[in-house]
C-alpha positions in Angstrom: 1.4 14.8 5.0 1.2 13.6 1.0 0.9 10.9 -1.0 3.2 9.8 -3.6 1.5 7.8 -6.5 3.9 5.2 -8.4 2.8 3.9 -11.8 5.0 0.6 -12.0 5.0 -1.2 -14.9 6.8 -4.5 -13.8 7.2 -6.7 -10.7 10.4 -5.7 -10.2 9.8 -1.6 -10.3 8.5 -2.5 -7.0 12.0 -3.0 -5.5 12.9 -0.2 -6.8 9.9 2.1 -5.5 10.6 0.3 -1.7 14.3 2.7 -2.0 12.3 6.2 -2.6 9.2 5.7 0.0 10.5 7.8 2.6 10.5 6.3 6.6 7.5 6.3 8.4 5.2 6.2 5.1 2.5 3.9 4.6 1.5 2.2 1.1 -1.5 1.2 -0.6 -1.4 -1.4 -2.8 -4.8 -2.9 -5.4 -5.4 -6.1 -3.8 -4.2 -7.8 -7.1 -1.1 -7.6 -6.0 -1.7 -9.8 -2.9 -2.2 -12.7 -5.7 1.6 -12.4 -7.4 3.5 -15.4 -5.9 6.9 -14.0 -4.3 5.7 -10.4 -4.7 2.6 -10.8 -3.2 4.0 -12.1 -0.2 6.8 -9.7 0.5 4.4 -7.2 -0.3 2.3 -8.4 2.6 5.4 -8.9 4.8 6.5 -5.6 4.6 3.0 -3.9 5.7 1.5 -3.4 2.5 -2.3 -2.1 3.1 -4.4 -3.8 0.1 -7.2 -2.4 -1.3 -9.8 -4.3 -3.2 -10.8 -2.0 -6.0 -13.6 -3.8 -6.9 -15.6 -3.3 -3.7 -15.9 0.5 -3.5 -17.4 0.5 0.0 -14.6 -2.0 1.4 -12.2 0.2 -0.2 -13.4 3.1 1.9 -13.4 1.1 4.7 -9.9 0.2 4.6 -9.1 4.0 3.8 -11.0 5.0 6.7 -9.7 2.6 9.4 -5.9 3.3 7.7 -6.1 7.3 8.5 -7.5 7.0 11.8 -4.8 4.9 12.8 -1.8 7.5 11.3 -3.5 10.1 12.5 -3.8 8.7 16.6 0.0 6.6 15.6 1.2 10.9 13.9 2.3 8.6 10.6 2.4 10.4 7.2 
């Protein structure tokens, strides 16, 4: 397993990050994203796990539940 960590600086870097995931990866997205119109949406589309940043223990939540399920699923 590891985790790649992209620092996008425009909507449209995010195109261009969806080429290098490899298969069978998951992403994590800050929930802010949810709330950008087209982007949001295809972000949400495509699997996209949000995470609200501003509610720690929600976060951890969503964290928790996501690696139980890769590790029972064998998902990186």
């Amino acid at each position: 397993p590891f985790v790649i960590v992209c620092n996008h600086q425009a909507s449209l870097d995010l195109m261009g990050m969806v080429e290098v995931i490899p298969e069978r990866c998951v992403p994590i997205a800050k929930r802010e994203l949810l709330y950008l119109g087209t982007v949001g949406w295809a972000c949400w589309l495509s699997g996209i796990i949000f995470i609200d940043r501003h509610r720690r223990d929600a976060a951890i939540e969503v964290i928790t539940r996501t690696a139980s399920a890769l590790r029972h699923q064998n998902v990186r």
